[in-house]
C-alpha positions as CSV (number, residue, x, y, z in Angstrom):
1,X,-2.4,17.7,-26.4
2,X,-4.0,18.6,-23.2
3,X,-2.1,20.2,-19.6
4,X,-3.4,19.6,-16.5
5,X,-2.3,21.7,-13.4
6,X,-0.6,20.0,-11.2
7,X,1.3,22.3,-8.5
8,X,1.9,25.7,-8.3
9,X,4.5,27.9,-5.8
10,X,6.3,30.8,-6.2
11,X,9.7,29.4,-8.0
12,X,8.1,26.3,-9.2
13,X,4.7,25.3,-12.0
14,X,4.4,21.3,-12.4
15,X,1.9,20.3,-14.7
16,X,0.7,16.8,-16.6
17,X,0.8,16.8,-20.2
18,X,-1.2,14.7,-22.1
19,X,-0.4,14.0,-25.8
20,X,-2.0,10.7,-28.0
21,X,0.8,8.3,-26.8
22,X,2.4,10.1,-24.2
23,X,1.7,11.2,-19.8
24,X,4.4,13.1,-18.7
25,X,5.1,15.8,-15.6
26,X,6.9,18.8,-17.1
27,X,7.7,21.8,-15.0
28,X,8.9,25.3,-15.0
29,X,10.4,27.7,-12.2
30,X,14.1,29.0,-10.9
31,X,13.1,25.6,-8.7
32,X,12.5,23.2,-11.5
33,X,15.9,21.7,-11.6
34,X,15.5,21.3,-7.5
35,X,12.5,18.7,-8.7
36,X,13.5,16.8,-11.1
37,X,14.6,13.6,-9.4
38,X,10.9,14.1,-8.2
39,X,9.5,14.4,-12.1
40,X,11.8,11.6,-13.9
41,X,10.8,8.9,-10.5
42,X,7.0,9.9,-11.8
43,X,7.9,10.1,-15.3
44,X,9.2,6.8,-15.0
45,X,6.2,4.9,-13.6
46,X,4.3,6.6,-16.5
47,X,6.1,5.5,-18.7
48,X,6.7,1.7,-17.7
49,X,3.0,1.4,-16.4
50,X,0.0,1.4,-18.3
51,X,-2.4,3.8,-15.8
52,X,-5.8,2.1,-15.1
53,X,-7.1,5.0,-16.7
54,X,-6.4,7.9,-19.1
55,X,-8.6,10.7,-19.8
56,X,-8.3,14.8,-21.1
57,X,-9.6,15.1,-17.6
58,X,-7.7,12.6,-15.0
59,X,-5.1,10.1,-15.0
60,X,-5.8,6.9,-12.6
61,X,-2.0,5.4,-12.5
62,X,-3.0,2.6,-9.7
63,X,-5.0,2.1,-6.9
64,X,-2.5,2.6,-4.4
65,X,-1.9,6.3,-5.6
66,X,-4.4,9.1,-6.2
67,X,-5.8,10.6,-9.4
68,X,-3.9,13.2,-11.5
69,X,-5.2,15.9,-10.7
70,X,-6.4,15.5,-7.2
71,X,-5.8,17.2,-4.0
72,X,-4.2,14.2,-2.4
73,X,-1.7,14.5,-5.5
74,X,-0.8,17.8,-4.8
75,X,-0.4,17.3,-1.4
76,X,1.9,14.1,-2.5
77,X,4.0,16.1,-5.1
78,X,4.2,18.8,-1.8
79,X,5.9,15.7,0.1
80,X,8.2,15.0,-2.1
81,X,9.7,18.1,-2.5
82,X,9.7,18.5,1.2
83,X,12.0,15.5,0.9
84,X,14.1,17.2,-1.8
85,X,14.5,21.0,-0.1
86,X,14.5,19.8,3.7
87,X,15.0,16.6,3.9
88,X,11.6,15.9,5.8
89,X,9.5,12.8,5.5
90,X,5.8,12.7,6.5
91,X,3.8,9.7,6.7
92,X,1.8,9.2,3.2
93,X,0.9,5.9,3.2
94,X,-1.3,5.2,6.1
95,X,-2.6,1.7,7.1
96,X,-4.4,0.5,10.1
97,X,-4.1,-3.2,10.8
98,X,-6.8,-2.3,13.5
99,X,-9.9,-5.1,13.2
100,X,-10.6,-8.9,13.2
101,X,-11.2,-11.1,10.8
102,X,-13.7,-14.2,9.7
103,X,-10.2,-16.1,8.6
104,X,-7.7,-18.2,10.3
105,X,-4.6,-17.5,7.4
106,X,-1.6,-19.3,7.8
107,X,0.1,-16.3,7.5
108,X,-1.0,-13.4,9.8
109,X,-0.3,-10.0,10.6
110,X,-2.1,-10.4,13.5
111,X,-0.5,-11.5,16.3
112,X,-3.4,-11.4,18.9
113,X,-7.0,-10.2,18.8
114,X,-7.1,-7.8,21.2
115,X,-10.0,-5.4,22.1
116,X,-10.2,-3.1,18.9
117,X,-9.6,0.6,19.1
118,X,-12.3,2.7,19.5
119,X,-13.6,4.9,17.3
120,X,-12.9,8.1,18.7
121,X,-9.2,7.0,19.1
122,X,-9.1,6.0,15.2
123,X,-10.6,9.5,14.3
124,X,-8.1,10.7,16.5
125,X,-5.4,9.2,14.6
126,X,-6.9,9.8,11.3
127,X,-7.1,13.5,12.0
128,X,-3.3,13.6,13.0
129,X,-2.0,11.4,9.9
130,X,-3.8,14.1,7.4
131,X,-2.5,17.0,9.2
132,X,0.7,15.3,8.9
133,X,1.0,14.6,5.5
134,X,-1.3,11.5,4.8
135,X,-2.2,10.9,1.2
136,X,-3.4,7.4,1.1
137,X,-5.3,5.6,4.3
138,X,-6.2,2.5,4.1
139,X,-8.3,0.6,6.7
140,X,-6.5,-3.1,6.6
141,X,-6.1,-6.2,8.3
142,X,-8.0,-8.6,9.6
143,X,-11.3,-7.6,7.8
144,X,-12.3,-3.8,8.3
145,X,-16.1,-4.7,6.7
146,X,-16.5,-6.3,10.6
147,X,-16.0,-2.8,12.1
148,X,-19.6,-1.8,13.1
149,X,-17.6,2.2,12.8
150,X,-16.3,1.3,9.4
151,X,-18.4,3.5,7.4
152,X,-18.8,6.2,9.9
153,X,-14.5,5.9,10.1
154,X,-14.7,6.3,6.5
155,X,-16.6,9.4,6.4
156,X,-14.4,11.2,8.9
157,X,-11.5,10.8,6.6
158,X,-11.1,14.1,4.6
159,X,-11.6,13.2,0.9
160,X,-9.7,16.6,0.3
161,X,-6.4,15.3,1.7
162,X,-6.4,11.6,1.4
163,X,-7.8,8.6,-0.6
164,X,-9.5,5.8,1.0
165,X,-9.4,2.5,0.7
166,X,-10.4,-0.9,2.0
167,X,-8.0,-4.2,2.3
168,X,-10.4,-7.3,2.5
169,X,-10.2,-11.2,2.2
170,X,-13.4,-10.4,0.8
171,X,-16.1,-12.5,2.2
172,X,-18.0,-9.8,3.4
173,X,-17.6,-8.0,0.4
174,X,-21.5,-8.5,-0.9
175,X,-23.1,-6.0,-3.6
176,X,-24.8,-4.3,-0.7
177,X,-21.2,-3.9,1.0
178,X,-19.6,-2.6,-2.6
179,X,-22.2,-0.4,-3.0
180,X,-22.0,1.4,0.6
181,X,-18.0,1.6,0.7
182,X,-18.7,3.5,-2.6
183,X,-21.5,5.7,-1.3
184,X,-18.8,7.1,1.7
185,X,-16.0,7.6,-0.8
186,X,-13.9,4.7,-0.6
187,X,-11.5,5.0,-3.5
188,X,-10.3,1.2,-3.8
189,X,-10.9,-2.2,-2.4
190,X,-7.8,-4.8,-2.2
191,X,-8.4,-8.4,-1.8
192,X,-5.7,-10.9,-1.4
193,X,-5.3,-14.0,-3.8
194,X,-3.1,-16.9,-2.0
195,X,-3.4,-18.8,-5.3
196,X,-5.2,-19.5,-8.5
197,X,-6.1,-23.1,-7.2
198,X,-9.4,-22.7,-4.9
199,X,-8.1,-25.7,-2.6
200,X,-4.5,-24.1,-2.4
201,X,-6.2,-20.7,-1.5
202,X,-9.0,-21.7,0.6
203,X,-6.7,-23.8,2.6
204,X,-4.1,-21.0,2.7
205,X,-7.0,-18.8,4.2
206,X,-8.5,-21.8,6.7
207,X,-11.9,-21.3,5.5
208,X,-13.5,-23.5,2.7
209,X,-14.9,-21.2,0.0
210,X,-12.7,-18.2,0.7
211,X,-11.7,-18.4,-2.6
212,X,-15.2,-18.4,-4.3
213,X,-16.2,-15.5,-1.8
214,X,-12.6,-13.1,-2.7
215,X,-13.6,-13.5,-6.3
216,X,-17.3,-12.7,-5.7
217,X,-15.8,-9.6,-3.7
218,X,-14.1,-8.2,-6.2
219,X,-16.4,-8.4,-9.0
220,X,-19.2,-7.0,-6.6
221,X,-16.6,-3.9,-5.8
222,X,-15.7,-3.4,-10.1
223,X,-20.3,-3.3,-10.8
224,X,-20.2,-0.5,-8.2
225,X,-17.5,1.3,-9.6
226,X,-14.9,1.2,-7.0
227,X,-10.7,0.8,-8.3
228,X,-9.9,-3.1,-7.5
229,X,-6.7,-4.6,-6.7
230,X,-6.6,-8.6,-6.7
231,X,-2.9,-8.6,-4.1
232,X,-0.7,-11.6,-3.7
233,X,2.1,-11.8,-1.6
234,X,4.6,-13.7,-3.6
235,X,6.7,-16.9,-3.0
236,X,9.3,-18.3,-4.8
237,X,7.3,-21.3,-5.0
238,X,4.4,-19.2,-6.6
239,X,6.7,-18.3,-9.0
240,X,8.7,-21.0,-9.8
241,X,5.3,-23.3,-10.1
242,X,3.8,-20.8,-12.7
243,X,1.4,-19.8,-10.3
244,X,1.7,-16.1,-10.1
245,X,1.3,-16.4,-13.9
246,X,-2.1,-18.0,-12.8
247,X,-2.8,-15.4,-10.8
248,X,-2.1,-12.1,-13.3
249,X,-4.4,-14.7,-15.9
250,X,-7.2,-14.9,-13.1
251,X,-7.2,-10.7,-12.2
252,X,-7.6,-10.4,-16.0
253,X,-10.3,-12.9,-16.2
254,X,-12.6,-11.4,-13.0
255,X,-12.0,-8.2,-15.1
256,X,-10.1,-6.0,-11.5
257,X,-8.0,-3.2,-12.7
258,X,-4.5,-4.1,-11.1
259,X,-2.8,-7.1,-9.4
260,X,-0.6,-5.7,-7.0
261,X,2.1,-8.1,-6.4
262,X,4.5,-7.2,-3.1
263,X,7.4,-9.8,-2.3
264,X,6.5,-12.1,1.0
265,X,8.4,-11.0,4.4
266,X,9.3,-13.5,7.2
267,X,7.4,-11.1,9.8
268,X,4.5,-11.5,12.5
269,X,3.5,-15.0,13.4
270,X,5.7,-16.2,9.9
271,X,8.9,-14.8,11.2
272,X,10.9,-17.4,11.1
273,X,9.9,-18.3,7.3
274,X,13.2,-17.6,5.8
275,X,11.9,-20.2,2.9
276,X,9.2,-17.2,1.6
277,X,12.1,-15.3,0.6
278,X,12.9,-14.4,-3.5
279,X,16.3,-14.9,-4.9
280,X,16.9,-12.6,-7.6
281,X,15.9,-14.9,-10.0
282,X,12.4,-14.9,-9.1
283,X,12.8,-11.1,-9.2
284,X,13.7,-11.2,-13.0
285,X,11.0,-13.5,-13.7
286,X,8.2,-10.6,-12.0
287,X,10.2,-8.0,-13.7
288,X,9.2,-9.9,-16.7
289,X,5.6,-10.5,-16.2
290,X,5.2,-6.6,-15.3
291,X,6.9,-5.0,-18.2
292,X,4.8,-7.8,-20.3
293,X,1.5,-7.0,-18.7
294,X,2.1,-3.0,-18.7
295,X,3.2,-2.7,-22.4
296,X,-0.4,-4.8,-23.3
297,X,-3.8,-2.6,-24.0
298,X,-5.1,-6.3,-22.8
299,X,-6.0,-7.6,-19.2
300,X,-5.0,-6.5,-15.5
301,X,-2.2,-4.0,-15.0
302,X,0.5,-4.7,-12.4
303,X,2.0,-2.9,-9.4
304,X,5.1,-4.8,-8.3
305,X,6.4,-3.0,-4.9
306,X,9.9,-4.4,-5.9
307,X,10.0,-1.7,-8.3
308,X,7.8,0.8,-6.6
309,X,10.6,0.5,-3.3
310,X,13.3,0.0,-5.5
311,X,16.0,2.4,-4.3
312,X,15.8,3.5,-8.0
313,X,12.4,5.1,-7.5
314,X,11.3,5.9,-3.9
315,X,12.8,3.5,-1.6
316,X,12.1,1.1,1.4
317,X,8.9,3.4,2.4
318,X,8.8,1.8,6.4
319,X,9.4,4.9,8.5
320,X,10.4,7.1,5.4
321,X,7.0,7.3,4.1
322,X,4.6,4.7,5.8
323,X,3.2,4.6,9.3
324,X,1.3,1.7,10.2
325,X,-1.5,1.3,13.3
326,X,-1.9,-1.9,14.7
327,X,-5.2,-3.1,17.2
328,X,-3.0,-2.3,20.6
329,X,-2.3,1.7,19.7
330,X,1.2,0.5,18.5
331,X,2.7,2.8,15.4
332,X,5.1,0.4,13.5
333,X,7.2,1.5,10.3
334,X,5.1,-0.6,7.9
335,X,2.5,-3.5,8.0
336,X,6.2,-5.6,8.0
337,X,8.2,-4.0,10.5
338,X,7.3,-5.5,13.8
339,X,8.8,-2.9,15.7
340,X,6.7,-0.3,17.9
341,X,7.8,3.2,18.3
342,X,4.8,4.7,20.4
343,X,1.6,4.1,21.2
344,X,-1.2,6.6,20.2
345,X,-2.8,6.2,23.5
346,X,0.0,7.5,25.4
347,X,1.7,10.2,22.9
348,X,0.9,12.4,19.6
349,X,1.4,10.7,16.6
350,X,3.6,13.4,15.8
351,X,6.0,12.7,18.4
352,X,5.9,9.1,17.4
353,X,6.6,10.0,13.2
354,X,9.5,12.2,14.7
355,X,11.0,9.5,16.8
356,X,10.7,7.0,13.8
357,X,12.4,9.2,11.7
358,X,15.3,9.2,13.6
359,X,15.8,5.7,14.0
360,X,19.4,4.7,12.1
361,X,18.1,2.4,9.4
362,X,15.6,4.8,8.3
363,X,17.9,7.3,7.5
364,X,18.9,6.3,3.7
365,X,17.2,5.3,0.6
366,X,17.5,1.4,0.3
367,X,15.7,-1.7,-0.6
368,X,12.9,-3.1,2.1
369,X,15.0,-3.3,5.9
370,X,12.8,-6.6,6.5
371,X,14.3,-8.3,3.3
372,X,17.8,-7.8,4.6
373,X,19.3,-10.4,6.3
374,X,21.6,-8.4,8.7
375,X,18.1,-6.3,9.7
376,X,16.6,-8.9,11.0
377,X,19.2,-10.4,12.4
378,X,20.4,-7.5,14.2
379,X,16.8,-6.1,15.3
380,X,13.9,-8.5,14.4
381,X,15.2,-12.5,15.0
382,X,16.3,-12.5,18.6
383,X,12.6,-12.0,19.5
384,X,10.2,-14.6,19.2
385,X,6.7,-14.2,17.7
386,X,4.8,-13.9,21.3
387,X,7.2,-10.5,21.7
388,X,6.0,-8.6,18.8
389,X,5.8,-6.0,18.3
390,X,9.2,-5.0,19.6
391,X,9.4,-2.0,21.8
392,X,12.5,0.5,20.3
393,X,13.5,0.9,23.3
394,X,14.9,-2.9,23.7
395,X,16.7,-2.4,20.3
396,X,18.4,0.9,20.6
């Protein structure tokens, strides 16, 4: 059995214990009752998911988290408990939808393609984030590898306080790309898989051999030793077709460490998509797939955020625990959320995280606000796609 330090404070020890078939947090303190909810949550995920790696020396759970031990854990396990003893939320997860793209999806996050930020407003940002909180930062949609500042963007985030990774569609993800983005420290690299089927996926993407090129991506990014997420957004057609079955076959096939698989939201251009919505039988059928795919030594584990956000664990994270930068200087709850609360141009991000926080629906633990029909109804579907993001202060 090994132990691993974790997190020390006066009042409270948290360590990782490591036995032959067992991970578990275990801590000791007059504050160690005060973190439990924080320990079984953690002690949970654990247990249900098999890490991507597990060593006497670090624990890799999933791309989208860092390593145990790391600072960026620390500083995570330090946000938590802020939750518990305060009550005070800072923004952990940290994406910036904030470049173009070589792709015409169907489905886009991107409303317009605006002038990007420049980079000494992005370092700007990034700077503010970690001294916030920020654990994780990932540079996102459209395709950050066309960002002639990507690397040097990179490089300015501190490694001490936060992972980095990389979302790409991945046709500019060549060897010589994989290499570099692991040269500066990139932790992971997530590329999007519409479908198993190459015509379904190209098509999907409006390229022809986006397919071919996302697989090539990702098998570049695993030779140069980078943590690879093949992500689908999931439809109930993709499920109820066998599809996402496909696609967990596929991850395990390419030889990526995780397929991430995060429920589709009618949001952005797709807003009016009620159809992309899952019923709960589609969630049983995930639920399925995951606890089948997690119990296996074998193949591609699985992140599903419907369990991840499930108020059981941690929550709807929009505005709780994710702040999102979009190519105008727009902060939004989440990559989902259409809803702008500042604009880093114009205020500190700060300010911004502290008016977000306040904002009604952000205020309890609960399943994802954009997969609620009376959300949307009441803040999101009187708008039309041209409008978005909304200002907050047309909905307050």
């Amino acid at each position: 059995m090994v132990e691993i330090g974790i997190y020390k404070k006066k009042g409270l020890e948290i360590w990782l214990e490591i036995a032959e078939d067992n991970i578990e947090l275990k801590s000791s303190g007059v504050f160690s009752k005060l973190a439990y909810p924080l320990l079984k949550k953690v002690n949970k995920m654990l247990r249900n998911e098999r890490p991507i790696k597990a060593t006497e020396e670090e624990v890799v759970l999933s791309t989208w988290l860092p390593p145990i031990p790391s600072e960026p854990f620390r500083r995570a396990i330090k946000a938590e408990i802020d939750i518990l003893l305060r009550g005070k939320f800072s923004p952990q997860a940290v994406s910036m939808n904030i470049s173009d793209c070589t792709l015409e999806c169907s489905e886009c996050n991107i409303i317009e393609h605006g002038e990007e930020l420049k980079t000494k407003d992005v370092k700007n940002f990034i700077g503010q984030v970690q001294d916030l909180g920020a654990i994780t930062i990932g540079f996102a949609e459209g395709d950050p590898l066309l960002r002639e500042d990507l690397f040097e963007l990179i490089d300015y985030v501190d490694k001490k306080k936060s992972i980095a990774s990389v979302f790409t569609p991945g046709p500019l993800l060549t060897d010589e790309a994989a290499a570099e983005l692991k040269e500066h420290g990139v932790y992971a690299v997530i590329i999007g898989i519409k479908s198993p089927n190459p015509e379904e996926h190209d098509a999907a993407r409006g390229q022809k051999g986006a397919f071919d090129k996302a697989i090539n991506g990702m098998k570049n990014a695993v030779e140069n030793g980078l943590y690879v997420s093949m992500h689908t957004h999931v439809t109930p057609k993709l499920v109820e077709s066998g599809r996402l079955v496909g696609i967990y076959k596929l991850a395990s096939r390419v030889g990526v460490h995780e397929l991430s698989i995060w429920e589709s939201h009618p949001t952005w251009n797709y807003k009016d998509r009620k159809d992309i919505i899952l019923e709960d039988k589609h969630r049983r059928v995930i639920r399925e797939l995951y606890c089948k795919a997690n119990s296996s030594k074998e193949g591609s584990r699985i992140f599903y955020n419907g369990v991840f956000e499930s108020p059981e664990l941690f929550g709807c994270m929009a505005g709780r625990r994710w702040l999102n930068l979009i190519h105008s200087g727009d902060l939004t709850p989440c990559t989902y959320v259409p809803i702008s609360f500042g604009n880093i141009r114009e205020e500190s991000v700060e300010r911004i995280w502290r008016r977000m926080c306040q904002f009604k629906e952000f205020k309890q633990k609960r399943s994802c606000v954009m997969l609620d029909a009376e959300f949307r109804s009441k803040y999101i579907d009187k708008f039309s796609a041209s409008e978005l993001p909304i200002n907050y202060k047309d909905i307050i």
